[in-house]
C-alpha positions in Angstrom: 0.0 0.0 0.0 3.1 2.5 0.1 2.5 3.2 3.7 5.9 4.5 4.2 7.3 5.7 1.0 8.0 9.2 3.2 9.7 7.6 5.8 12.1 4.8 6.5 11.5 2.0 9.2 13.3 3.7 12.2 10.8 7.1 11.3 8.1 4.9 11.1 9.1 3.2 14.6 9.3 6.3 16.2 6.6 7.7 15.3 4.8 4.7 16.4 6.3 5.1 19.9 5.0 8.5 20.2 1.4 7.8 19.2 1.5 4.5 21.6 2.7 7.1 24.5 0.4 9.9 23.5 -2.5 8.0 23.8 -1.7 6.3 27.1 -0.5 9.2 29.0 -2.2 12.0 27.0 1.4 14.1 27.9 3.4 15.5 25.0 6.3 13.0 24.5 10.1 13.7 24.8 13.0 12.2 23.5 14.0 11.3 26.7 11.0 9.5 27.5 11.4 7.5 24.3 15.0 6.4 24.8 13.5 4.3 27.7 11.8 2.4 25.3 14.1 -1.2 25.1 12.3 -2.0 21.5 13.8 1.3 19.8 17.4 0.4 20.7 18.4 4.1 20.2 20.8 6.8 21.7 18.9 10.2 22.9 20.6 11.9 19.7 19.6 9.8 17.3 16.0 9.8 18.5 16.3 14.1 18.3 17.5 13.7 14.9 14.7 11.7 13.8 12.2 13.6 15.4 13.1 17.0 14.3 12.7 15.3 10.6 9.2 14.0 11.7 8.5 17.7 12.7 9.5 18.7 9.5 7.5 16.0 7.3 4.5 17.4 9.5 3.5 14.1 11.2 4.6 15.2 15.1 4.5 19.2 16.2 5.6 20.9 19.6 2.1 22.0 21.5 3.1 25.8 23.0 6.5 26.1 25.5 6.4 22.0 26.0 9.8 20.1 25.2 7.7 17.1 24.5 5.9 16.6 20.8 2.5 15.2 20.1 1.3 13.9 16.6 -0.4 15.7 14.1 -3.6 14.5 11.8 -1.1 13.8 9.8 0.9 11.7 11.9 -2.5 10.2 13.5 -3.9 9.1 9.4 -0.6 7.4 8.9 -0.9 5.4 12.0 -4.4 4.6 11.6 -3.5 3.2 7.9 -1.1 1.3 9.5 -3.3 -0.5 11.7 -5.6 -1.2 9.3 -3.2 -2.6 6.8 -1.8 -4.9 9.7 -5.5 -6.4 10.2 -6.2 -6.7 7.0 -3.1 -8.7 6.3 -3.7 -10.5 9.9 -6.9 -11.5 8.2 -5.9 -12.3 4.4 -3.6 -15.0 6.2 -5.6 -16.2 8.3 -8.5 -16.9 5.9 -5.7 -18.4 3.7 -4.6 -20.7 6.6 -7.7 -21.8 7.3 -9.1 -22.5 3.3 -6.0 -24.4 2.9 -6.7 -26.5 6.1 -10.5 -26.8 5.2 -9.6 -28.4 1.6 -7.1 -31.1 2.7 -9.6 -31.8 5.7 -12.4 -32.2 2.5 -9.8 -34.5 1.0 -9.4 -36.5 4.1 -13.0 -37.0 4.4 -13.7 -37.7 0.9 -11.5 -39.9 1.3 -12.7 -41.4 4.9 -15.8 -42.3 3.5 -14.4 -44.4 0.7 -12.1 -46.6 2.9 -15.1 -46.9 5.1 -17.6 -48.3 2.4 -14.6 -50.9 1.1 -13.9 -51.9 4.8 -17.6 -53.0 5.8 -19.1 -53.3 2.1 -21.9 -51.2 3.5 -23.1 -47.6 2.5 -21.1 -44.8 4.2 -21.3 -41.2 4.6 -19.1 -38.5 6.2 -20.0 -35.1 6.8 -17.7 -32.2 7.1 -17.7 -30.3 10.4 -20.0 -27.8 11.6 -19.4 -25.6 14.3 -21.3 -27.1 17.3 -20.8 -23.8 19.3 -21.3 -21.3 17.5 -19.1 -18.3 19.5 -17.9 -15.2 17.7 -13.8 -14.4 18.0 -13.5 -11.5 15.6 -15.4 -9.4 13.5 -13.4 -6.9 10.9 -15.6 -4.2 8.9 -13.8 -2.3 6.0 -15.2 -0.3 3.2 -15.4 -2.0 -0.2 -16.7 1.4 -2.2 -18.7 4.1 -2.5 -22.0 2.3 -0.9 -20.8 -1.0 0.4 -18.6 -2.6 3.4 -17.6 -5.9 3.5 -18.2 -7.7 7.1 -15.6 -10.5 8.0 -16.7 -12.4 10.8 -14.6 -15.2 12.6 -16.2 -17.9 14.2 -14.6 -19.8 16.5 -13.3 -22.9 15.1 -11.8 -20.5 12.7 -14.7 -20.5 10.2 -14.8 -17.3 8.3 -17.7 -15.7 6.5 -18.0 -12.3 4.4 -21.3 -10.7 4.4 -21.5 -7.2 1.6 -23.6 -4.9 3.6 -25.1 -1.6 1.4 -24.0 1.7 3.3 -25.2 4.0 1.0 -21.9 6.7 2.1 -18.3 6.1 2.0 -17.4 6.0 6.1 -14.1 7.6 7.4 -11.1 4.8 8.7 -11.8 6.3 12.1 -15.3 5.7 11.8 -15.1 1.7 10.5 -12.0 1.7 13.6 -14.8 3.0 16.1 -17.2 0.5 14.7 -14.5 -2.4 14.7 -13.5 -1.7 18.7 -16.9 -1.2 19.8 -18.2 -4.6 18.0 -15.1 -6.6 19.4 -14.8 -5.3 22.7 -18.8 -6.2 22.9 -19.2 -9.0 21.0 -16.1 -11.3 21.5 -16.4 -15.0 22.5 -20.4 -14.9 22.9 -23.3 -17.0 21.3 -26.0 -16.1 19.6 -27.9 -16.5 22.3 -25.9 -14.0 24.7 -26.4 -11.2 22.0 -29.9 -10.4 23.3 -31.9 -7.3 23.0 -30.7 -5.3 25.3 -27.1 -5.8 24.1 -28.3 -4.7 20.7 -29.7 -1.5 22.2 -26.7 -1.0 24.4 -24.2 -0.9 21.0 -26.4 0.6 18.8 -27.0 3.6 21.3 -23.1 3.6 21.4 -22.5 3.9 17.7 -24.8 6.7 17.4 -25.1 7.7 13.9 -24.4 4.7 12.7 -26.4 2.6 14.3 -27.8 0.8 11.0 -24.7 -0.3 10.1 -24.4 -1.9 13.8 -28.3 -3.3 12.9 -27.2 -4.7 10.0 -23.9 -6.5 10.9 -25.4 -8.0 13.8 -28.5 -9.4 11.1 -25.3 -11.2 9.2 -24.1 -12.1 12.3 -27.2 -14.2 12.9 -27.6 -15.3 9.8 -24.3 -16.8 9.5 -24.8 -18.5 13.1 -27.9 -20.1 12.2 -27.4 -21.2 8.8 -25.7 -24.0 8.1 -27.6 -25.5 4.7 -24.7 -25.8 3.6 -23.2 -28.7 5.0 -21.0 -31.0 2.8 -21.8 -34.7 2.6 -19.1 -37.0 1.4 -21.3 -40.6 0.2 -19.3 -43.9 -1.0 -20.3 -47.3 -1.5 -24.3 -46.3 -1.8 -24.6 -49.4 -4.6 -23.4 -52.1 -1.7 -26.8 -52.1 -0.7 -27.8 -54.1 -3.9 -25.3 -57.0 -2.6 -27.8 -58.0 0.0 -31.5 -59.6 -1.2 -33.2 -58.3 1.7 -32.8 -55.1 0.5 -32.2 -55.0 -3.1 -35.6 -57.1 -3.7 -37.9 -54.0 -2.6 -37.8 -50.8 -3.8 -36.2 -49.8 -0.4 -33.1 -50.0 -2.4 -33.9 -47.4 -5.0 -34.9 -45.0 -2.0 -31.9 -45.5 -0.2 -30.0 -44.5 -3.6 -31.9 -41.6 -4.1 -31.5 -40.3 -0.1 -27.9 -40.7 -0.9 -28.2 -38.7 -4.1 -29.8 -36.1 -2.3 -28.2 -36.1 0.8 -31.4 -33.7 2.7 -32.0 -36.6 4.8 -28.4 -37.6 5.6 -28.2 -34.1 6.5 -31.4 -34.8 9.0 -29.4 -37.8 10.2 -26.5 -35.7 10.6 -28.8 -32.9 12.5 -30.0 -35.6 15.0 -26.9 -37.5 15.6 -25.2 -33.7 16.9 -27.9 -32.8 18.9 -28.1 -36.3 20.6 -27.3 -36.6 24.4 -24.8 -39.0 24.0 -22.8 -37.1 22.1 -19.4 -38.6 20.8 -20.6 -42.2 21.8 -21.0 -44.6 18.4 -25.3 -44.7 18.0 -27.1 -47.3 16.4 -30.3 -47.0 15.2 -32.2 -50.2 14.1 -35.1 -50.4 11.6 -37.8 -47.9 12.8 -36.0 -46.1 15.3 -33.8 -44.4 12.3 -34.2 -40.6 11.9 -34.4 -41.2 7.7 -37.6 -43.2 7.2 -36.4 -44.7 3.8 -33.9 -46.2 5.7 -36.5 -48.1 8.0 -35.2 -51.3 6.6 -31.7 -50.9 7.7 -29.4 -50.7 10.5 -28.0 -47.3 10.6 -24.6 -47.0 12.8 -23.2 -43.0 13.6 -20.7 -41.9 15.2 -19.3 -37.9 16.0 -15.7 -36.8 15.4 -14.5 -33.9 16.8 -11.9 -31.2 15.1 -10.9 -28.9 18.1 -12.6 -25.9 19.1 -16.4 -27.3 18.6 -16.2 -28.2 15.2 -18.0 -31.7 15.4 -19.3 -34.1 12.1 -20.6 -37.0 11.9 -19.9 -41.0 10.5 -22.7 -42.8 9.3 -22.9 -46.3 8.2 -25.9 -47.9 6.5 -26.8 -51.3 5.8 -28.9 -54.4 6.6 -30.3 -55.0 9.9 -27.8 -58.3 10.0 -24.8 -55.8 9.5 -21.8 -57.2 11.1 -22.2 -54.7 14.2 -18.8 -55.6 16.0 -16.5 -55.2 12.9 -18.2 -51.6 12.0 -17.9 -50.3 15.5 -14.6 -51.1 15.4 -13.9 -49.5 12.1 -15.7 -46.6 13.3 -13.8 -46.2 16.2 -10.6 -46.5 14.6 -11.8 -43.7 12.1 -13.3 -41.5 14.6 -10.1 -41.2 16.5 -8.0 -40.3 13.3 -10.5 -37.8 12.5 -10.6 -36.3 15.8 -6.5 -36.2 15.4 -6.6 -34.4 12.2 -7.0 -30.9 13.6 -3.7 -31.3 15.6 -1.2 -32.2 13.1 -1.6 -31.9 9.2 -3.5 -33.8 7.5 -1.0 -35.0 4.6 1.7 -36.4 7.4 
């Protein structure tokens, strides 16, 4: 971005250091002051030198008979760039980070579902993680154009969403920095369910003027909490089911097929098995007590993996009501604890 074209690092340093004190102590800042600091690694003189250039640019200036110096709009629009530059970049790489991690985890689970159907020649699903508690970590507004911002909000579990919210008016970087404080400082770590009315009042009487745009984040905000239609379904071995009569003989089997192809009532299944008490145990349904009706004829066997931080999926096995029940849990087992291993060490090792 150019930031510092003006000045050169040790400027740039500086200047930093007198902002940082400024705004703590509200006291004009002296060279003396800044020598203390251990991070600038500079004599007095030098730091004199440098700030009677800064002067000079126009980015510091000496309030009235005061030896000390204070920064300037100047000084204060090229520090403010620079924080915004750092986030954004802070962001860019962690959205990176985390797209690259959520493709070789697809791979993996693609992948998982295959083995799974070869291993017990039975139909198997996986499905990708969802976030089980949904808790905000970060939220990161910044202007997009003349009418729009973009919203970036971090879930925990490191799921990130953008949201384009109309503005209608191109708002200053100290305004989207106001907005940006007031929403974190709020809004970090909570649920859904803790950002209640009252809350909502609280910050939008707080942003003042700009209270729609505090209406309107928090709208995307629950939105993205809620909405998880989403959800990926990885499917193998879905034609096994014709290798046993009992099932291949009735049209069961072409049902089965087709709630494979379209993967709404795996996603029921999927639902259920998360919000089940006995969460992270292996469940088995048989017959009629299954959550997906066409699969009343079968035995259906789940289980719920785990990748860190609340991100929980789920392992589904389908297959005849004789299924071979120890060999599955065991394979489900086995592949539960990889999966739940994943999220500490990278996939490909």
């Amino acid at each position: 971005m150019g930031l510092n074209t003006e000045l050169g690092e040790r400027k740039l340093t500086i200047l930093k250091a007198i902002i940082q004190n400024y705004l703590e102590t509200g006291e004009p800042v002296g060279s003396r002051t800044l020598s203390k600091y251990t991070d600038l690694n500079l004599s007095s003189a030098t730091i004199r030198n440098e700030m009677a250039d800064l002067e000079d640019l126009g980015y510091i200036f000496q309030p009235h008979t005061s030896a000390g110096r204070i920064p300037s709009d100047k000084g204060y629009r090229l520090y403010v760039d620079m924080l915004m530059e750092e986030k954004e970049h802070e962001i860019t790489e962690l959205r990176n980070t985390m797209l690259e991690k959520s493709d070789k985890v697809d791979q993996v689970l693609k992948q998982a579902a295959k083995v799974l159907a070869v291993n017990t020649n039975y139909a198997t699903m996986v499905s990708a993680p969802v976030n089980s508690r949904n808790t905000l970590k970060f939220i990161q507004l910044s202007q997009v154009d003349q009418e729009q911002i973009v919203a970036v909000i971090v879930m925990n579990g490191n799921v990130i969403k953008n949201k384009i919210i109309q503005v209608g008016e191109v708002l200053a970087s100290e305004t989207l920095l106001k907005l940006n404080m007031l929403l974190n400082t709020t809004l970090n770590g909570m649920s859904i369910e803790q950002i209640n009315l009252g809350l909502i009042a609280r910050l939008k009487e707080q942003a003042g003027i700009h209270s729609r745009v505090i209406s309107d984040v928090l709208d995307a905000v629950a939105e993205i909490i809620h909405v998880d239609d989403d959800m990926e379904i990885y499917t193998s071995g879905a034609t096994n089911i014709f290798k046993y009569p009992e099932l291949s003989d009735k049209q069961s089997a072409q049902e089965i097929i087709s709630a494979f192809e379209e993967k709404q009532q795996l996603a029921d299944l999927v639902t259920e098995t998360l919000a089940s008490e006995e969460n992270h145990g292996i469940q088995v349904y048989i017959g009629d007590e299954t959550p997906v009706k066409t699969m009343k004829d079968c035995s259906v066997v789940t289980a719920t993996y785990e990748l860190g931080e609340g991100m929980k999926g789920t392992i589904g096995i389908i297959g005849p009501k004789r299924m071979d029940y120890e060999h599955v849990m065991k394979t489900l087992k086995t592949l539960q604890s990889e999966l739940d291993a994943i999220y500490y060490k990278d996939p490909e090792e």
